[in-house]
C-alpha positions as CSV (number, residue, x, y, z in Angstrom):
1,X,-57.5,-33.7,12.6
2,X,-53.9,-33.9,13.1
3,X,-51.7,-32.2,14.6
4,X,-48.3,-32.4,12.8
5,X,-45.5,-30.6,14.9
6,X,-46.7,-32.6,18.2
7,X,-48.2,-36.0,16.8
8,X,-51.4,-35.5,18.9
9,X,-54.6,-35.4,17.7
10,X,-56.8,-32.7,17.8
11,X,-60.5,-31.4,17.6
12,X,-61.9,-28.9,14.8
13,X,-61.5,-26.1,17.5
14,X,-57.5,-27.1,17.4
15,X,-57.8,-28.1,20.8
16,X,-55.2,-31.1,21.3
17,X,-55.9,-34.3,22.7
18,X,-53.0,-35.2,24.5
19,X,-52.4,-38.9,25.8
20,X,-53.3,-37.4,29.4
21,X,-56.8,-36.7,28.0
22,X,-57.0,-40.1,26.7
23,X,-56.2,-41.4,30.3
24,X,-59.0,-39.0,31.7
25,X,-61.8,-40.1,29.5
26,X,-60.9,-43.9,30.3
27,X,-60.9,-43.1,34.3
28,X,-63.8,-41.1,34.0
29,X,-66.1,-43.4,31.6
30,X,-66.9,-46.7,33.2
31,X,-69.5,-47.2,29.7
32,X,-65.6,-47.2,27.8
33,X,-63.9,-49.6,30.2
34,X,-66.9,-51.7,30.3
35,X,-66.7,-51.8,26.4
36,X,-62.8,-52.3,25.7
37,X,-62.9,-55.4,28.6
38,X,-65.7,-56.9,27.8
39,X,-64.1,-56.6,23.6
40,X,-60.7,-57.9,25.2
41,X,-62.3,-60.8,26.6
42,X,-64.1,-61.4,23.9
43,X,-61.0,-61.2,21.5
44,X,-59.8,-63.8,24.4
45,X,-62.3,-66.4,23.5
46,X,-62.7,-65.7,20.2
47,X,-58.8,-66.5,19.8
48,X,-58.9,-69.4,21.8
49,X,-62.1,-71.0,20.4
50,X,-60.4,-70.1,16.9
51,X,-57.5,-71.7,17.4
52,X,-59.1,-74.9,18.6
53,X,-61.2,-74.9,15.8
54,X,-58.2,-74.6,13.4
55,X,-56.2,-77.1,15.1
56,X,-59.1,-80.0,15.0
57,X,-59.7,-78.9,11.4
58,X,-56.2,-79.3,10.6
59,X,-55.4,-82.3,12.1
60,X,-58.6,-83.6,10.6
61,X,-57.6,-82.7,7.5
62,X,-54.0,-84.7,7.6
63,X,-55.3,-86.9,9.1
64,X,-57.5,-88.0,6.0
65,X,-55.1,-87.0,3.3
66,X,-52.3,-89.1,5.5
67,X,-55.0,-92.2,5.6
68,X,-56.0,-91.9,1.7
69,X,-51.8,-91.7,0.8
70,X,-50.9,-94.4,2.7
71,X,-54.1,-96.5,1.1
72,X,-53.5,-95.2,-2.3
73,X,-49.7,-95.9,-1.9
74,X,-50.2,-99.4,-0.7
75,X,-52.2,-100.2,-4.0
76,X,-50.0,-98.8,-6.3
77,X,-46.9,-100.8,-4.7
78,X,-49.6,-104.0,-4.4
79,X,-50.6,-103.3,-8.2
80,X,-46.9,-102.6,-9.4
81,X,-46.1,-105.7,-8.0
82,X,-48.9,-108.1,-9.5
83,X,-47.5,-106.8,-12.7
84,X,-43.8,-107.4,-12.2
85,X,-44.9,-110.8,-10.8
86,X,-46.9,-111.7,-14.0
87,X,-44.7,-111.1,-16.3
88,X,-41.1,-112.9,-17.5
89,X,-38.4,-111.9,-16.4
90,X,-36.8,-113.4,-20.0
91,X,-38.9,-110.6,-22.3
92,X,-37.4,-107.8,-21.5
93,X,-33.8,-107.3,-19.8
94,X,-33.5,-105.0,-16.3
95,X,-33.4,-101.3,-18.1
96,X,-36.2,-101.7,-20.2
97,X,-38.5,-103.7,-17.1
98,X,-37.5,-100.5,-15.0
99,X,-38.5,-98.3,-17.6
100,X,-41.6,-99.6,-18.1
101,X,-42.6,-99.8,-14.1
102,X,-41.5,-96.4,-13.4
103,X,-43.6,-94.8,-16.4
104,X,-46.6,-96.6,-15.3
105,X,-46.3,-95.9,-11.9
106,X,-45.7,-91.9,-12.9
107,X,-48.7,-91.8,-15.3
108,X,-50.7,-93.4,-12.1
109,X,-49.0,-90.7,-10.0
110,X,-49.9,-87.7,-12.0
111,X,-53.8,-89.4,-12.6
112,X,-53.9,-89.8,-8.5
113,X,-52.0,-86.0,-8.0
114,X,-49.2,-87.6,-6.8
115,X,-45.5,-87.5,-7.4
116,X,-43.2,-90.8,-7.6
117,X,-39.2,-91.9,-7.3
118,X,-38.2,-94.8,-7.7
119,X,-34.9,-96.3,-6.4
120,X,-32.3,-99.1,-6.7
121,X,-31.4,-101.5,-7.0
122,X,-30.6,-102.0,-3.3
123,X,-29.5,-105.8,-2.6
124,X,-26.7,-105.8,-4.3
125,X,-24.9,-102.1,-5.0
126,X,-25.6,-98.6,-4.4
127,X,-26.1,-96.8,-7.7
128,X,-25.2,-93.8,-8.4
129,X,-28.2,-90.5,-9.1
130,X,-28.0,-90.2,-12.2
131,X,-28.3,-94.2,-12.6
132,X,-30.1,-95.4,-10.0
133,X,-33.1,-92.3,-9.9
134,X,-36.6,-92.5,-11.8
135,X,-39.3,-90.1,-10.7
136,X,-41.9,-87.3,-11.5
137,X,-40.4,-84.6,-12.9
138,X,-39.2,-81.8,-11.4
139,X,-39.3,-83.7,-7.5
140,X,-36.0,-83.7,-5.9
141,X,-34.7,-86.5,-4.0
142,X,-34.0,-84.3,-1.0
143,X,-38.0,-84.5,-0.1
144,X,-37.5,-87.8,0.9
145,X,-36.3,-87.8,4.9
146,X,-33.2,-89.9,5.5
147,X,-35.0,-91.8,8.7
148,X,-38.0,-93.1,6.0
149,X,-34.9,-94.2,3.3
150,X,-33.1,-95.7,5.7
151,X,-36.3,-97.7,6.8
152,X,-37.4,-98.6,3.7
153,X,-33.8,-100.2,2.4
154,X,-33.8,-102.2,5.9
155,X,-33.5,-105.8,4.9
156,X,-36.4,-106.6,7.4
157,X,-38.7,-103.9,5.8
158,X,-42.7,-105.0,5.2
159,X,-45.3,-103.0,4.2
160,X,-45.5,-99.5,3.5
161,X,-43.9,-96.7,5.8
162,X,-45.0,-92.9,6.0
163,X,-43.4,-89.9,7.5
164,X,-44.2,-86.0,6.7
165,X,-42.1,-84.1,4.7
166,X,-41.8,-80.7,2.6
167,X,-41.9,-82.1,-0.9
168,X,-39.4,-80.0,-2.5
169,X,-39.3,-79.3,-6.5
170,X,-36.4,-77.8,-8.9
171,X,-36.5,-74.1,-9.6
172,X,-37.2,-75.0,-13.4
173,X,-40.4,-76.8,-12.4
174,X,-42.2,-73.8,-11.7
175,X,-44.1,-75.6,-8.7
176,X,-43.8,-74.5,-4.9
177,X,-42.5,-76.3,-2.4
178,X,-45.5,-78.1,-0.1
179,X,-46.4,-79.9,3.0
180,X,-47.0,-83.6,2.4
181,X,-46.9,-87.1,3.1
182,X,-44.7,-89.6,1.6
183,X,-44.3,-93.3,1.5
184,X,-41.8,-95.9,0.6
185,X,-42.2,-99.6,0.4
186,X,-39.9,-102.2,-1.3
187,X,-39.9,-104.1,-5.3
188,X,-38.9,-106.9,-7.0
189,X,-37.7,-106.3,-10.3
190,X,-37.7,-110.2,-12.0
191,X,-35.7,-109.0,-14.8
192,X,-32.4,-108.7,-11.8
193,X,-34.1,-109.8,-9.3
194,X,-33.0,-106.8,-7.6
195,X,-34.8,-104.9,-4.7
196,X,-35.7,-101.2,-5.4
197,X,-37.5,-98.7,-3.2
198,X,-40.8,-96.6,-4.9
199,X,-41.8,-93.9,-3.0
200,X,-44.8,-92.0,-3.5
201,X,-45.1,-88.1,-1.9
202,X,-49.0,-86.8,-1.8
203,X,-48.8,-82.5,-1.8
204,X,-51.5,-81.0,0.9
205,X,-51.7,-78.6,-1.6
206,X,-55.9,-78.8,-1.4
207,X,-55.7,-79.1,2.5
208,X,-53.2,-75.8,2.8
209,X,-56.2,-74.0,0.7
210,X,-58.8,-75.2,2.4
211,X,-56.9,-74.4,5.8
212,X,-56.4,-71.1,4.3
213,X,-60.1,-70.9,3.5
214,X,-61.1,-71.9,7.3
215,X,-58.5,-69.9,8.9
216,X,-60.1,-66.7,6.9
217,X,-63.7,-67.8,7.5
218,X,-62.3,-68.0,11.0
219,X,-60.8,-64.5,11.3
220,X,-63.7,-62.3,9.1
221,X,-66.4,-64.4,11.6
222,X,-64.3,-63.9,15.1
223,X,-64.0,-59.9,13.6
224,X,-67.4,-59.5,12.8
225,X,-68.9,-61.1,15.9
226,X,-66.3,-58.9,18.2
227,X,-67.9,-55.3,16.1
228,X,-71.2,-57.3,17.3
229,X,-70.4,-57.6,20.6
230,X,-68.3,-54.0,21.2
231,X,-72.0,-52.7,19.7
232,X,-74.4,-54.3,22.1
233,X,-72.1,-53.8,25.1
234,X,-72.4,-50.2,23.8
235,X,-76.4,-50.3,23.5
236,X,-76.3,-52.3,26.6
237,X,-74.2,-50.1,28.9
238,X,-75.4,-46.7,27.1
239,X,-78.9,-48.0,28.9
240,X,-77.3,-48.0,32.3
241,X,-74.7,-45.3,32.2
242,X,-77.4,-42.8,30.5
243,X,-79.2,-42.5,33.7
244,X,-75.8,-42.5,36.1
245,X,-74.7,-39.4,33.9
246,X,-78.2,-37.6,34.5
247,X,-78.2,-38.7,38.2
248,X,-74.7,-36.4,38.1
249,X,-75.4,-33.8,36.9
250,X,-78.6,-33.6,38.6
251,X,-76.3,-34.1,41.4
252,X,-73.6,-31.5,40.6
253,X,-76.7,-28.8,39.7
254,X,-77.7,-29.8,43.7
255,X,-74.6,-28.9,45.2
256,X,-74.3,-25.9,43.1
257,X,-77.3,-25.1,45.1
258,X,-80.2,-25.4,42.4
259,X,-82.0,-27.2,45.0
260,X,-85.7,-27.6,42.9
261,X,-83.2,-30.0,39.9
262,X,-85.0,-33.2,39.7
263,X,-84.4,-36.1,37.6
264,X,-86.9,-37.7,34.7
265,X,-88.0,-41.0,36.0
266,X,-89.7,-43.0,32.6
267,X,-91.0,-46.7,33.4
268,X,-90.7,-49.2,36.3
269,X,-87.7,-50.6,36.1
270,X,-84.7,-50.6,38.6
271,X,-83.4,-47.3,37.2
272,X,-86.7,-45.9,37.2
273,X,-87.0,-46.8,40.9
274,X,-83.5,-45.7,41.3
275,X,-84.3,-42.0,40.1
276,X,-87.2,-42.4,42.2
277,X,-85.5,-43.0,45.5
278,X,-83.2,-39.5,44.0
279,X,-85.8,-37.4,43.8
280,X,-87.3,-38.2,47.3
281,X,-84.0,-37.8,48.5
282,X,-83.3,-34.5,46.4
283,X,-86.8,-33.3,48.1
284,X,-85.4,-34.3,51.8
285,X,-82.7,-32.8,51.3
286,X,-84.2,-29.6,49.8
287,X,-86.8,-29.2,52.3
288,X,-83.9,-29.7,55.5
289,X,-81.3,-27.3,53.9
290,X,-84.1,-25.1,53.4
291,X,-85.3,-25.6,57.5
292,X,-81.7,-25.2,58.4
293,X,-81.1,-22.0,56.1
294,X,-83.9,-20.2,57.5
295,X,-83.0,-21.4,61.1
296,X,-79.4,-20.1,60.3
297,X,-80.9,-17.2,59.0
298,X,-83.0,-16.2,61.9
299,X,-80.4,-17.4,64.3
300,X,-77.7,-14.7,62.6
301,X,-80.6,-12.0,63.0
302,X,-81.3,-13.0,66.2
303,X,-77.2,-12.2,67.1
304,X,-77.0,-9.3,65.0
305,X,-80.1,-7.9,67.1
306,X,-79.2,-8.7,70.3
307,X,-76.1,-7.2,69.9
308,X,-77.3,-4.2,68.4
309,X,-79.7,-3.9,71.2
310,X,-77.5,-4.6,74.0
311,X,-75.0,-2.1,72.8
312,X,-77.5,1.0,74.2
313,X,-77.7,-0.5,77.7
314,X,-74.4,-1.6,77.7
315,X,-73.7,2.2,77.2
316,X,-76.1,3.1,80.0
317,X,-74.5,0.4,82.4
318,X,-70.7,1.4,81.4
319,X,-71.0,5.2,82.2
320,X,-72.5,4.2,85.8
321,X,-69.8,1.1,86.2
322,X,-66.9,4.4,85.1
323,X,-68.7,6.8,87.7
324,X,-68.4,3.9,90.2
325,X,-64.9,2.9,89.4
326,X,-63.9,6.8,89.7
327,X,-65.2,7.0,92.9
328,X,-64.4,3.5,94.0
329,X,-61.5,5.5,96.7
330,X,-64.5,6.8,98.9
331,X,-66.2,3.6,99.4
332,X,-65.6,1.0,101.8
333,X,-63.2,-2.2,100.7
334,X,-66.3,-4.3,99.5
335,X,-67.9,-1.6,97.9
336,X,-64.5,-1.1,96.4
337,X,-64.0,-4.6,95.6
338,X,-67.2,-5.0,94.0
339,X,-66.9,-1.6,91.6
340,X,-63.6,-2.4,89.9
341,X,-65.5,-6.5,89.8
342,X,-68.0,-3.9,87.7
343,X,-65.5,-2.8,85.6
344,X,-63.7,-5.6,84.7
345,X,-66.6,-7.3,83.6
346,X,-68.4,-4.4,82.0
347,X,-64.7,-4.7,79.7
348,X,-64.7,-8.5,79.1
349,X,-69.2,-7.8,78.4
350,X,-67.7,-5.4,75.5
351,X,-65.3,-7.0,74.0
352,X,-67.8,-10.5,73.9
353,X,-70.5,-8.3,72.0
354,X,-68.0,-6.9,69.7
355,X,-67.0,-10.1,68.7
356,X,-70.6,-11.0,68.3
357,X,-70.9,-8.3,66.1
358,X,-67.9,-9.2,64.3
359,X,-69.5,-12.9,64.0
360,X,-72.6,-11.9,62.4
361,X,-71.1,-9.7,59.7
362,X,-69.3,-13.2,58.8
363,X,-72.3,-15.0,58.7
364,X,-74.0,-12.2,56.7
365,X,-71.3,-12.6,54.5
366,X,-70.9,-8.5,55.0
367,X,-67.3,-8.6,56.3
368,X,-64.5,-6.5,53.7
369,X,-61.2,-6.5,53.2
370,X,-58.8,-3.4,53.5
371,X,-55.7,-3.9,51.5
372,X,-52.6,-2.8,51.5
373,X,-48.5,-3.9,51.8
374,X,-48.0,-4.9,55.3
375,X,-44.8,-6.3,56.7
376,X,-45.5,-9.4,59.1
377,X,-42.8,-8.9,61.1
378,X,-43.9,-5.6,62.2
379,X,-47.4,-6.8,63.1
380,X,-45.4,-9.4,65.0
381,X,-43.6,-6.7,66.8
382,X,-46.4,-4.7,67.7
383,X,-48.7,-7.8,69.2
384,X,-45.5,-8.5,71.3
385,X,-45.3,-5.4,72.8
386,X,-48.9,-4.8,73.4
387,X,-48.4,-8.2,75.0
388,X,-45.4,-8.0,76.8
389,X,-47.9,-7.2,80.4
390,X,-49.7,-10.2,80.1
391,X,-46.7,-12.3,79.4
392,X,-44.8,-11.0,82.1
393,X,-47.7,-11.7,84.5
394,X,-47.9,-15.5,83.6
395,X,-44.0,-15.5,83.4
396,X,-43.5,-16.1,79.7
397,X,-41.4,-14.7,77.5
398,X,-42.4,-14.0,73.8
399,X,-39.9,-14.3,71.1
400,X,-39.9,-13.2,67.5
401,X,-37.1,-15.6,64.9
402,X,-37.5,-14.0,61.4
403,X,-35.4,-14.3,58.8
404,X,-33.6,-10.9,57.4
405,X,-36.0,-10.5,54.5
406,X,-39.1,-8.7,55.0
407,X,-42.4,-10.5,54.8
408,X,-44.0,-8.5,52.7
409,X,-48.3,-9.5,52.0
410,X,-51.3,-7.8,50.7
411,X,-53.7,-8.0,53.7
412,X,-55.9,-6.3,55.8
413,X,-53.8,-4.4,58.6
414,X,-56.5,-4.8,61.3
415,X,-57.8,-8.3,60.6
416,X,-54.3,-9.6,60.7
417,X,-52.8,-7.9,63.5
418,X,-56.1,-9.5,65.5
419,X,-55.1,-12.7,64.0
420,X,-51.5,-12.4,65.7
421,X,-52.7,-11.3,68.9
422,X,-55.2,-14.0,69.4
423,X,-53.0,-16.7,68.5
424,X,-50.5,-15.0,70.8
425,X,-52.3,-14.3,74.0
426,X,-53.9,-17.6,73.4
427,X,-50.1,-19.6,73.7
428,X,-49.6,-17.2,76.4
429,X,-52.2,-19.0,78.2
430,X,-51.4,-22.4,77.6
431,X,-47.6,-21.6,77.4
432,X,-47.7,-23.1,81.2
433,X,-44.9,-20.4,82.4
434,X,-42.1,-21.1,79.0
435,X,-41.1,-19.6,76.3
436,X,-43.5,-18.3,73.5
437,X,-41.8,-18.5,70.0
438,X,-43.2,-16.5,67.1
439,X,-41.7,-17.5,63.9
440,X,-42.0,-15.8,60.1
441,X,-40.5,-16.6,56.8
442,X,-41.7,-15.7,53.0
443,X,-41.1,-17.0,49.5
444,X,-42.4,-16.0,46.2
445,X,-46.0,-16.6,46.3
446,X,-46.5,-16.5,50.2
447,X,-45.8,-15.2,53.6
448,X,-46.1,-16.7,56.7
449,X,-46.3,-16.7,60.8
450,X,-46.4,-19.6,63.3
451,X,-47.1,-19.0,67.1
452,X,-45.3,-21.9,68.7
453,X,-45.8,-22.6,72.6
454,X,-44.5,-25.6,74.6
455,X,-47.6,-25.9,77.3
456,X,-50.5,-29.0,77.7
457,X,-50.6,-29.1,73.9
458,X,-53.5,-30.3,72.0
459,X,-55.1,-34.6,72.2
460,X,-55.8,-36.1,68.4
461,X,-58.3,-34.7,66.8
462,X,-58.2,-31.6,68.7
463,X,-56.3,-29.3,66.3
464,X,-59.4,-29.1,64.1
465,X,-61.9,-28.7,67.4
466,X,-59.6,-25.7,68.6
467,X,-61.8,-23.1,65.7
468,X,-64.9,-23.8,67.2
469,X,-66.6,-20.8,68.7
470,X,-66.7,-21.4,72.7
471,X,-64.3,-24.4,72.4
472,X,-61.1,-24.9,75.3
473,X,-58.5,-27.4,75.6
474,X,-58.7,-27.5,78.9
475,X,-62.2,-26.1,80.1
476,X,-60.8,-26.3,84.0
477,X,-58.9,-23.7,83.2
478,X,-59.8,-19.8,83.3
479,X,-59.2,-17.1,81.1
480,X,-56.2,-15.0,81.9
481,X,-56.2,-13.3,79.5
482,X,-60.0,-11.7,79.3
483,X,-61.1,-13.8,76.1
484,X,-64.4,-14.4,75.1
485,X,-63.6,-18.3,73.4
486,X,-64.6,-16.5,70.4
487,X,-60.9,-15.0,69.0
488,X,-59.5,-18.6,67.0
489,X,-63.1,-19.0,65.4
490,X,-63.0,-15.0,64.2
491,X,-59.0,-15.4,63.3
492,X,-60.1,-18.5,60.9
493,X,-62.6,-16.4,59.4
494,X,-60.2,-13.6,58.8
495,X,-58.1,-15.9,57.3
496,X,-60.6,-17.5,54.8
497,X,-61.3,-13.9,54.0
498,X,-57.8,-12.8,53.0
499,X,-57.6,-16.1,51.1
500,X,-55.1,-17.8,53.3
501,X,-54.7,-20.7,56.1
502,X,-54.7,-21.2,59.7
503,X,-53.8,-24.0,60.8
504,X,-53.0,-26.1,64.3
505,X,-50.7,-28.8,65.4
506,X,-50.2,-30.2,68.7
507,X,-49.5,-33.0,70.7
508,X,-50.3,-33.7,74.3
509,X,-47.5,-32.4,76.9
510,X,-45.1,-31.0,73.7
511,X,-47.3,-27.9,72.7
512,X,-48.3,-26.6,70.0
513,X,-48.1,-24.5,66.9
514,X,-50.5,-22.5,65.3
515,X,-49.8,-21.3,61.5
516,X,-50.7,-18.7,59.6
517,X,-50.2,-18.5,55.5
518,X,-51.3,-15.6,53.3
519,X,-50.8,-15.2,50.3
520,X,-48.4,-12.3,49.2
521,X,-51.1,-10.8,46.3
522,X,-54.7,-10.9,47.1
523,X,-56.9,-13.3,45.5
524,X,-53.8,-15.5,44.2
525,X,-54.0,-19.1,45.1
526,X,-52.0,-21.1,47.9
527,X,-50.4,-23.5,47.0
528,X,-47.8,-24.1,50.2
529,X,-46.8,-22.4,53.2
530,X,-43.2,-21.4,53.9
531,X,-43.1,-22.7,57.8
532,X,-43.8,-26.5,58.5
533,X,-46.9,-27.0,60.1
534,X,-45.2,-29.5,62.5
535,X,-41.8,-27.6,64.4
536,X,-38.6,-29.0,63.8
537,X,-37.7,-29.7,67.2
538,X,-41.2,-32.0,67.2
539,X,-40.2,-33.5,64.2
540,X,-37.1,-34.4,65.6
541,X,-38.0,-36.1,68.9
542,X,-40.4,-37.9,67.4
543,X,-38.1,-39.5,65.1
544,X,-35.5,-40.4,68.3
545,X,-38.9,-41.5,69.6
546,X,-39.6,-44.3,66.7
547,X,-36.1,-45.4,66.7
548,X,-36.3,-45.8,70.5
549,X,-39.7,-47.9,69.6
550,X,-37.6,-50.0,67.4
551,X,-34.6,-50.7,69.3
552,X,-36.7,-51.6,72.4
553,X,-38.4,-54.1,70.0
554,X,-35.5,-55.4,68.8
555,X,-33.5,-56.1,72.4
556,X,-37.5,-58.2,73.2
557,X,-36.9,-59.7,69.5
558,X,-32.6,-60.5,70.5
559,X,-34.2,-62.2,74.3
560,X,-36.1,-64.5,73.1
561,X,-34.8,-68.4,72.1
């Protein structure tokens, strides 16, 4: 089908096939690529061997029609000749000995398939065309090139000469013009004793039809033999391909997770082997995702109970650790010392097994969302405050740059505002006593909230590292703020579950900058963030930085001779 207001083409659904589809089937189907270049290639040779061919036939053919025209031309002069020679030049006067020659040389002509002119005299005067002319009838006198005439009526001309030429005939004569050869030599007429010229111009009309004939054998054979070939590199390919395109979707059904998919090995070949070597792998691979599932498995029950469990005598040991702490006033300094110790670490105990908790209802894939409208920039205020204490002890000061506009998502109010205060107490703690910046903005599709700090920063390769559970930039350094090294890996998690990012940049001794992007409707998909991963200010001295790089390179390049 066809479809006429757009020009594409289109299926017997109506589905259009649109040049881009085109392009996407020839990527994607090495069987069609390996066709069309191996038929373009073919076309390649085929052309070139045809042409050869045509050109050896073709000069192989004038070639023998120039040899047999200059032979046959030679005998008619040589003949002509003998007969002027023999007779007397008393019998008959000039005209009527002219006559004569130049109707026995035409009948010859037309007998041999050849047409004849006849010239002259040229010794003595130059005649005009009406006078002077006898030929064929119909040839024009224009056929004859002007080099060859002015050869032949040379004084020292011997012999026959030849030259190619398009033998040209009068409109009336209902003939064609033509390709052909034609040759002049030099009579004696005894009756005047005058020279005149005879030339004799052989049509390739049978060599232009059987060229014509070759050069179509040529093109039906070189078309046929390139259908050939495009259907056996089809037949040939479709033998390998056939088992590549099962090996993928085999493939594809694996990753989907229909681990027992196999392939259907038939013979010994190579492919055979091939599919072989896949389904051993296939069963590897089955049997270790299926040791590691069950591992995972029991190692997310194991947390989930141990948590579960601890959280009874962790209630046992926190309402002694409180009675302790209460009456901590009434002991002695160490006893003192060592009850608020208690405490702090009974707090630090619970908030590492609710985390725990929070990790294995990830894991079990348990973890819900909810949603409602929540500004950002209120969350933003809120972690500030609640961290204003533990920024003032480490002598940093948080600030909040937002743009008038409210940044406005569809989130979980809880999830996020944990988000925020993780990413917050954690530049708090690497802020190395600066300035904290929190940044916001918000478009169309998305809202979004950076945490930037100007502290030890993070080494390559780091800012993917930093979500690991347990993982520290720095492990020399301790905790200030009470966390369990288990807040960045639950914040990505609560990002994955909202739909967003959460992502990190940093560079050792310039900070870093930790960004958060949601999307402003839940479940739509992200597509950009509104904040630059990499800060401005970064951006910028790392551009002064390269063009410091150059210059000094190019004051080395200006010292040396």
């Amino acid at each position: 089908m066809f479809d006429r207001t757009t020009g594409d083409a289109a299926d017997r659904s109506g589905r259009r096939f649109s040049p881009r589809d085109a392009l996407t089937f020839w990527r994607r189907s090495i069987q069609a690529r390996v066709v069309v270049s191996t038929l373009l290639l073919s076309a390649v040779v085929v052309a070139i061997v045809g042409m050869v061919l045509l050109r050896q036939v073709a000069d192989g053919l004038v070639d023998t029609k120039t040899t047999s025209s200059v032979a046959e031309a030679t005998r008619s002069a040589i003949d002509a000749q003998r007969r002027l020679s023999g007779a007397s030049g008393t019998d008959f006067d000039a005209t009527t000995q002219l006559d004569q020659l130049a109707r026995s040389i035409v009948q010859r002509g037309i007998v041999q398939g050849y047409d004849v002119v006849l010239t002259g005299p040229i010794a003595t005067t130059e005649v005009s065309a009406g006078q002077s002319i006898r030929n064929t009838t119909g040839v024009q006198l224009d056929s004859i090139p002007d080099g060859l005439r002015r050869e032949v009526e040379s004084p020292d001309a011997d012999g026959v000469s030849w030259t190619y030429t398009e033998i040209q005939y009068d409109p009336l004569a209902d003939r064609p013009d033509v390709e052909g050869v034609v040759t002049g030599s030099q009579l004696v007429l005894p009756a005047d004793g005058g020279t005149y010229t005879l030339y004799c111009l052989f049509p390739m009309t049978e060599q232009a039809g059987t060229l014509s004939l070759v050069r179509r054998a040529l093109f039906t054979g070189g078309s046929l033999l390139l259908v050939l070939v495009a259907g056996l590199t089809w037949l040939v390919t479709r033998q390998v391909v056939t088992p590549v395109r099962l090996a993928r979707r085999v493939a594809e059904r694996l990753a989907s997770g229909r681990l027992e998919e196999r392939m259907h090995v038939r013979g010994q070949d190579d492919i055979a082997r091939l599919g072989t070597s896949f389904n051993q792998m296939a069963a590897s691979l089955q049997k270790q995702i299926r040791q590691l599932e069950e591992l995972s498995r029991v190692q997310r029950r194991f947390v989930s109970d141990v948590s579960h469990e601890l959280r009874t005598p962790l209630t046992t040991v926190r309402m002694a650790g409180d009675v302790l702490h209460d009456a901590r006033d009434r002991f002695d300094p160490v006893t003192a010392r060592s009850a608020e110790l208690l405490q702090k670490e009974l707090d630090r105990f619970e908030l590492l097994l609710s985390d725990l908790l929070e990790i294995s209802r990830f894991d079990a894939g348990a973890a819900v969302l909810e949603l409602e409208d929540v500004n950002l920039l209120d969350v933003a205020h809120r972690v500030v405050d609640a961290t204003r204490p533990l920024a003032e002890a480490r002598d940093t000061t948080v600030v909040v740059r937002a743009p008038e506009r409210p940044c406005i998502a569809e989130v979980d109010p809880r999830r996020v505002e944990r988000i925020v205060r993780n990413l917050v107490t954690n530049a708090i703690d690497y802020a190395d006593s600066r300035d904290v910046v929190v940044l916001l903005d918000s478009d169309d599709e998305s809202s979004a909230l950076a945490v930037r700090d100007y502290g030890i920063g993070l080494k390559p390769g780091e800012s993917a590292m930093v979500f690991n559970r347990f993982w520290r930039a720095d492990p020399s350094r301790a905790r200030t703020s009470g966390g369990t090294g288990l807040g960045l890996s639950i914040s990505l998690e609560d990002a994955h579950l909202h739909g967003g990012w959460l992502q990190a940049w940093g560079e050792p001794g310039r900070g870093s900058q930790f960004r958060l992007t949601l999307p402003r409707r839940a479940g739509d998909p992200l597509r950009h963030s509104p904040l630059p991963l990499v800060p401005a200010d970064a951006a910028s001295r790392t551009v002064e930085r390269v063009g410091r790089d150059y210059a000094r390179v190019d004051r080395r390049r200006a010292r040396q001779p």
